[in-house]
N, C-alpha and C positions, 0 to 999 in steps of 0.2 A: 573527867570532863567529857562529854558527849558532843562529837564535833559532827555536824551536818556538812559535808563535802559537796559543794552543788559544780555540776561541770557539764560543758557540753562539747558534742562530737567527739570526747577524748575518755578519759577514765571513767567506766573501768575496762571498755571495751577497745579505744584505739592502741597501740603500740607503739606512738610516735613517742616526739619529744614530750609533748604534752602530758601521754602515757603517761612514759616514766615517772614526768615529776611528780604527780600526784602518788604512785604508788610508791617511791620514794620516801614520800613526805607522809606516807601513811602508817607505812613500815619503820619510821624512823621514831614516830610518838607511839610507840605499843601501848605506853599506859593508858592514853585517851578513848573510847572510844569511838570508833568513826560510822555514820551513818550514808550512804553514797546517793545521792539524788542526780540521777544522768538526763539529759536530753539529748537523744540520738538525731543524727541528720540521716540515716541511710539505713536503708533494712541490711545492710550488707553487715553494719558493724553490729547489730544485734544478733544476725545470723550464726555469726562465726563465735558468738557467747564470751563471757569476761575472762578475764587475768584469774589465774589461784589469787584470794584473798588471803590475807593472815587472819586467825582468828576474833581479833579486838572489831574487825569490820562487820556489825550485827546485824545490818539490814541493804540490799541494793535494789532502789524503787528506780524505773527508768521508764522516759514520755518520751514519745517518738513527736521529732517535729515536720517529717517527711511525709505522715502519712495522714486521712482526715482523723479529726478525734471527736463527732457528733456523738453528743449526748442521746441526741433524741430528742430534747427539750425544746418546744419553742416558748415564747414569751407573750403573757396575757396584753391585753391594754394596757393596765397598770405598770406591769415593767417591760413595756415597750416604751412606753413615754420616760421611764426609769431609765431606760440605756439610752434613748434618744439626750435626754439629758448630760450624761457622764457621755460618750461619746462625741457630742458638741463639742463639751468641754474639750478633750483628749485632742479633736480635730484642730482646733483655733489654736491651742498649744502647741501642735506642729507644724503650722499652717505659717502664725503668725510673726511677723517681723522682730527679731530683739527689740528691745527701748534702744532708741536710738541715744536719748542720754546716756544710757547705764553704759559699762563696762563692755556688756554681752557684744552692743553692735559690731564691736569688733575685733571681737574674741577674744579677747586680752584681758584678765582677770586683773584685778585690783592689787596693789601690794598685800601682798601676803596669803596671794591666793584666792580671797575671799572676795565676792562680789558683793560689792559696797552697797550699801543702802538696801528697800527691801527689794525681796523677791522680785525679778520683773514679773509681769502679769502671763504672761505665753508661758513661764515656769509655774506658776501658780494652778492655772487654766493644763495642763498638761499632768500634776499632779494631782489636782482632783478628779481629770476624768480619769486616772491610772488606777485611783484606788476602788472609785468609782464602783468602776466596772468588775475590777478586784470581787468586793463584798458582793456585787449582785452575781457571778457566777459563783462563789461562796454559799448562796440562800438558796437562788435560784437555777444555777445552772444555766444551759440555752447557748452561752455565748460562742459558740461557734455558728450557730446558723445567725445572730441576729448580727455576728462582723460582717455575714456575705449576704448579708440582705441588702432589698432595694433601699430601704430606711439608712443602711450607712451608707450608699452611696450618692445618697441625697444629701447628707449630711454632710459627708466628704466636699460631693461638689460647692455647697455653701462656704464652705470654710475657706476651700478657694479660691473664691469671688469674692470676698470679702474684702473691703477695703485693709492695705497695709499688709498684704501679704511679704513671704518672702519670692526675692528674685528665682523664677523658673516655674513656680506654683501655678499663678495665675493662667499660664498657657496650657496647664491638664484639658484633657477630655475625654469624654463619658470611656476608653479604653486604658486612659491610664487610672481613672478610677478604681476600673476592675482589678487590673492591675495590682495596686498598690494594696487594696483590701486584701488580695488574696495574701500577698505576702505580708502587711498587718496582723493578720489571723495567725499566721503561722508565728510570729516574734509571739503576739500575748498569749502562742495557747498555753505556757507557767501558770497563767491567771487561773485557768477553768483545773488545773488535775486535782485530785485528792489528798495532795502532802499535807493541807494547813490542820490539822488536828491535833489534839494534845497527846496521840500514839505515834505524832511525825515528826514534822519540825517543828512543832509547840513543845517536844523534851528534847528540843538542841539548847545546849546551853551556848552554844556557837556556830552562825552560821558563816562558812566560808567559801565565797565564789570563786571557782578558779579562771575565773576569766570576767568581763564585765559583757553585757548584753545582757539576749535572754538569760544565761545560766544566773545573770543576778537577781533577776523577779524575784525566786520563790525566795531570796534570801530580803529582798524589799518586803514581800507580804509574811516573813514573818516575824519582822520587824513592827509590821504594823499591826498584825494581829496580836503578836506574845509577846513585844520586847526585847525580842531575841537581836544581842548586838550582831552585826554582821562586818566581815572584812574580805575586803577583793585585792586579787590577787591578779595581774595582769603583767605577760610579758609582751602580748602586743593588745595595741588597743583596738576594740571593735570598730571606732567611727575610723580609723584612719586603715583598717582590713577593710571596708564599705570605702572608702577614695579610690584606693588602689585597686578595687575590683570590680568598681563600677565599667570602665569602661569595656569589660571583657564580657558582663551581660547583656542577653539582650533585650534592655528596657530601655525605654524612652527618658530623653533629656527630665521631662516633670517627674516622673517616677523615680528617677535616681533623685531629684532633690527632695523630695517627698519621702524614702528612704534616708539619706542624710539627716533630714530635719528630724526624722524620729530616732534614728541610731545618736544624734547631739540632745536631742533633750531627754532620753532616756540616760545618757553616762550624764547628762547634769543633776538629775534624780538619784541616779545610785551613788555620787561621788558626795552629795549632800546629804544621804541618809547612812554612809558606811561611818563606823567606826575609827578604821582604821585602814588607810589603802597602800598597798606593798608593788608598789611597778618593780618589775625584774632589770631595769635602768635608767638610768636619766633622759633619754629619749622618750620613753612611755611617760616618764613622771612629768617632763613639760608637755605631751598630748592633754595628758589630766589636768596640769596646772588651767590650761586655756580653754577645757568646758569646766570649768571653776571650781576645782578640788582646792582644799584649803591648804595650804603648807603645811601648816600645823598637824595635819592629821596625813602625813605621805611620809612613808617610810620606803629606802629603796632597798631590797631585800635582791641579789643576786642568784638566777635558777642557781642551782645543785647538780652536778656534773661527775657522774663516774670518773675517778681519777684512775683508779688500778689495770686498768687494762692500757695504760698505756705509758705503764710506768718503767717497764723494758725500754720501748723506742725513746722514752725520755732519758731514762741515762747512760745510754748509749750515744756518746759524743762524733763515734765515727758511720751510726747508720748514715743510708741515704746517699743514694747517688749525686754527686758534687756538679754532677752536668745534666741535673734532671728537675725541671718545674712541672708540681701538682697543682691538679685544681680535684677538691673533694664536693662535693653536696648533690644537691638534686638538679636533676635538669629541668628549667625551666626560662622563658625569656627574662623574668627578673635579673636571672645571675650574669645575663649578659657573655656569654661563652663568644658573640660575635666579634666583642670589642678584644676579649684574651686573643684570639686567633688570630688577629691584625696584630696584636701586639708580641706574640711571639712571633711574627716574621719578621719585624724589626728586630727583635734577638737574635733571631739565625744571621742575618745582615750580617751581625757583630761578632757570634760565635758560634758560628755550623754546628760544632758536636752536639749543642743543648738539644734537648728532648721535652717533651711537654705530653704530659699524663694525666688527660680528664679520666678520674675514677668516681661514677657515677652512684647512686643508689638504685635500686630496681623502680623501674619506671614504672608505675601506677597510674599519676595524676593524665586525666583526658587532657591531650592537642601536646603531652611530653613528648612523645614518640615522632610526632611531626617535628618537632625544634631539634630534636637529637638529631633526628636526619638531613635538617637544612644544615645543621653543624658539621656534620660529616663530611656533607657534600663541597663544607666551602672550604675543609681543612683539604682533601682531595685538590680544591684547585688552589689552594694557594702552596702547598705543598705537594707537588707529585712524587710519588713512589722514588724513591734514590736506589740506584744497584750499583755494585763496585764495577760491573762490566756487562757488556753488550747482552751476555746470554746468562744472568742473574737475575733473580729475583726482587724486585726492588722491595724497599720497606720506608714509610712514610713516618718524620720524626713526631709525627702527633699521634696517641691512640687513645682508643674510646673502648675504657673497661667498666668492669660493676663491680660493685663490693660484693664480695663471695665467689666471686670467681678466681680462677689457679692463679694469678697472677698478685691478687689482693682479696686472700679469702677474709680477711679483718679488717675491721677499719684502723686500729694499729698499722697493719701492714702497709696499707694505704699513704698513710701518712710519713712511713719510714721510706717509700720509694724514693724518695726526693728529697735534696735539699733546701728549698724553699718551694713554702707553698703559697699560692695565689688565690685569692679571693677578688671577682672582679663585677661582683651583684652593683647595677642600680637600686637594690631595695632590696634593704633589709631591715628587720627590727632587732632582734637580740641573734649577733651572727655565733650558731653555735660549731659552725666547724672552725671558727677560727680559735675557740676556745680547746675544741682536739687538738689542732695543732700546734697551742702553745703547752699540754700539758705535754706535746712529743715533743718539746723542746726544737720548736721550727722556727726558723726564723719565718718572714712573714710581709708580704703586699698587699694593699687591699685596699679597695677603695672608699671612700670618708661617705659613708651611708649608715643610719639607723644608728645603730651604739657601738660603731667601730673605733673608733676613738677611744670612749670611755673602756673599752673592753683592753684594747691591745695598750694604751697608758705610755707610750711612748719607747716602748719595745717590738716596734714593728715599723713598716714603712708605710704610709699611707699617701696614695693619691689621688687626686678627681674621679671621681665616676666618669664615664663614655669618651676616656681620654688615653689611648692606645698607645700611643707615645712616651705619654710618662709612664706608664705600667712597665713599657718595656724597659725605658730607662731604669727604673726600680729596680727590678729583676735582673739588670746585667750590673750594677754596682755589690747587690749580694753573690753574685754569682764569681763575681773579679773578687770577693775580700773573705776567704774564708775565714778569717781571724773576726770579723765583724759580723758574719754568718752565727757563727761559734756564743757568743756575748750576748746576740739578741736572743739567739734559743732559749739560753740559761736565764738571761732574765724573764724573761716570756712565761717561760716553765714555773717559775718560783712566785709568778705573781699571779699565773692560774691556783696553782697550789692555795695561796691565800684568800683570793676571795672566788672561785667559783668551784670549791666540792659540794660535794654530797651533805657533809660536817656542817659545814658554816652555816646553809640552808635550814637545814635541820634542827639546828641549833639558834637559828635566828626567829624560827617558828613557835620552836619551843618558849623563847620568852615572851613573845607577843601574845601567846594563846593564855596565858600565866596572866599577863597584863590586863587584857581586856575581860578574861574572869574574874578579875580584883576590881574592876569598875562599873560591875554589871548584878544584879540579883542573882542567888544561887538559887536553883529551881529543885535542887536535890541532892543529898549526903553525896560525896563524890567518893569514891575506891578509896580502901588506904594505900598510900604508898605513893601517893600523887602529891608532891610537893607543892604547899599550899592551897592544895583541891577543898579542905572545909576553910569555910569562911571563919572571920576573927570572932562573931557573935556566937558560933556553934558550941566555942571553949565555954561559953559566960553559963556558970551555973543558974536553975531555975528553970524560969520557963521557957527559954530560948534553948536549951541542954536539948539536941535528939529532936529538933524541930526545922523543917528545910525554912527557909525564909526566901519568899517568893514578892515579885511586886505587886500580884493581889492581897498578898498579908499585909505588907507596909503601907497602902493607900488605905486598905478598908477596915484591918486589923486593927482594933483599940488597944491590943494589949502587944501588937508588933515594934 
């Protein structure tokens, strides 16, 4: 099977989680072949060039979405009044109000997922000018200069002004216009690059998006150009990455709903047109459920997680300092380090010797560096420097390390400092260091955000978010019962092991990929050695013997 991999800002070029999973999951199906189609956000991640590939990976095409991509093309009379049309379309579909009858007004999908009755019309109107526009940079090309023309900003602004808009729309003007186009262009430049040919993703016999947004277009247009099923793969969802990060840009109140409306009716398109959609937990799968993915078609497939490197500090029952609390992950205000720091000085209250060990990741992300040092600053006064006597050195029970450094050259290491570790994010989507630290058999605090629950299943403690108090309470009940320390580790450990390796991933992949080829046209003889890769008709002696069977054979073929 010929799998077309579509991903953005990550594989093959980032190194994060994201990374991994894909090259994981690429390495894990050797027998498939895999085709890599990337969209980069930043010259920095093309610079620094991709990951070794394994062999079965035969082609990596990558479109930069950071930078312009002008054809050079502009657009006649004729398909100017072409895109004025499809762009209308595309605008009113973003522009305009759910049916207030349907489902949609209020976000809440219909039993079983499904939005009852037909299409509302804004889904409708939204999908034709997507395809639209699709097919005319397909023929014609142009569509970058004719997104940032006056023509769409006239169009934009009409859509606007139109009666029954949604709440926040109507107040645009002529700069949030600008605005919103430029960043428009940039989501459909998928639309305009060169993939859709029968030497690209017209010979995927599968297209799979590792995330929904843009990386899903090219797997939408080639659906609609070849047929080709397509399945998304999401551990956090775009529209709800667009809430949470709206307030940190600096756009204007209209343009953020102007973005919303188009990041919701885009995942209402892609969650409509996939196959089959795989969210990494039950958290993402009710985001989807509510721009109206159908039940019936969500499967929830758990990331795939390195278990071996921390299978020392997992069965090692006596690592870990008995009077020391971690906190692992990246700094950033999400994870809320203000609220842990208030909350271990209610610990110290209770029991002086404890210790608290933020062990960080190397700081990259722009305005880290600033919060690490508000952090510092407030552990310094809420803790000053302790010295056994007058002309000593003092040493402050909170420090601030990084992973790779002497103290915590591993993330293993990391996690063995301590015996329980603390998780204290107002936001999270799939929390993956809480998942390290149940493969190090940790016991575990954290608070009830994103898929912490479904993750940790009732071998861990969980409390409120931005509530310092009970954290600290948490923390000093494990800290008093090493025998109940002991019990959560083990089970923690035992129920990472089951549902979040590498394996089960891998292996949950594998029969889906199996699945949706047995439901789908074969486009061509697939390898030997690929279990059930020829279809059931290829055995039938005659004229089907040694013949690919395609969905232009079966529609036009009189003798298919």
């Amino acid at each position: 099977m010929r799998i077309g991999l579509l991903t953005e800002g990550g594989y093959p070029y980032a190194t994060g989680e994201s990374g991994l999973w894909c090259d994981r999951l690429v390495r894990g199906l050797a027998p498939h072949e895999f085709d890599l189609y990337a969209l980069s956000r930043t010259a920095r991640e093309e610079a620094g060039g991709h990951v070794v590939l394994p062999p079965h990976v035969r082609r990596v095409r990558t479109a930069p979405l950071w930078a312009p991509e002008d054809d050079g093309r502009t657009h006649g009379r004729r398909d100017r009044r072409r895109f004025a049309g499809h762009f209308r379309s595309l605008a009113h579909g973003i522009c305009a109000e759910p049916d207030a009858s349907g489902p949609e007004a209020t976000g809440i999908a219909a039993p079983g997922g499904v939005l009852s009755g037909a299409l509302p019309q804004a889904a409708e109107d939204f999908a034709e000018g997507l395809y639209g526009l699709a097919e005319l940079a397909r023929e014609r090309g142009g569509l970058h200069a004719a997104l940032r023309s006056e023509l769409a900003v006239r169009t934009l602004e009409s859509a606007c002004r139109a009666p029954g808009v949604r709440r926040g729309v109507s107040a645009a003007t002529v700069p949030d216009y600008l605005a919103f186009v430029d960043q428009l262009e940039r989501a459909l430049r998928p639309l305009s690059l060169d993939w859709y040919g029968d030497d690209a993703l017209g010979a995927a016999d599968l297209c799979h998006a590792a995330s929904g947004g843009s990386a899903a277009l090219p797997g939408l247009l080639a659906k609609r150009f070849f047929g080709t099923p397509l399945l998304v793969t999401e551990y956090g969802v775009q529209l709800r990455a667009h809430y949470l990060s709206a307030g940190d840009a600096p756009l204007s109140a209209p343009v953020r709903a102007l973005l919303a409306a188009f990041q919701g009716s885009l995942a209402g398109e892609v969650y409509r047109q996939a196959a089959l959609l795989t969210p990494g937990n039950t958290h993402a799968r009710r985001w989807q459920e509510r721009c109206g993915a159908d039940r019936a078609r969500i499967r929830t497939v758990y990331p795939g997680m390195e278990s071996a490197r921390f299978t020392e500090v997992g069965e090692d029952e006596e690592s870990g300092d008995p009077a020391t609390l971690v906190w692992v992950g990246r700094v950033e205000p999400a994870k809320d380090l203000i609220a842990l720091l208030h909350a271990f000085a209610e610990v110290r209250k209770a029991q002086p010797e404890v210790r608290l060990r933020i062990i960080a990741a190397p700081v990259r992300e722009p305005g880290a560096e600033t919060y690490l040092a508000h952090c510092r600053s407030l552990a310094a006064q809420l803790f000053p420097d302790e010295a056994a006597g007058a002309h000593d050195v003092g040493e402050n029970p909170v420090t601030f390390e990084e992973i790779g450094g002497p103290e915590a050259p591993t993330l293993a290491d990391a996690y063995a400092a301590g015996a329980v570790v603390v998780l204290s994010s107002v936001v999270e989507g799939f929390p993956i260091s809480l998942v390290e630290a149940m493969f190090c058999a940790r016991a575990t605090v954290s608070t009830d955000v994103g898929a912490v629950v479904e993750v940790i299943g009732g071998t861990g403690l969980v409390v409120p978010p931005r509530n310092p108090r009970a954290l600290a309470d948490s923390c000093l009940a494990l800290l008093r019962d090493p025998e109940r320390r002991y019990r959560l580790g083990a089970a923690a450990r035992a129920r990472a092991l089951e549902l979040f390796t590498v394996e089960q991933n891998i292996a949950a992949f594998r029969g889906i990929y199996l699945e949706l080829l047995s439901r789908s046209p074969v486009r061509r003889r697939a390898a030997d050695g690929i279990p059930f890769g020829h279809p059931a008709e290829s055995h039938v002696p005659g004229i089907l013997a040694g013949r690919p069977v395609s969905a232009a054979g079966r529609a036009g073929d009189p003798d298919a």
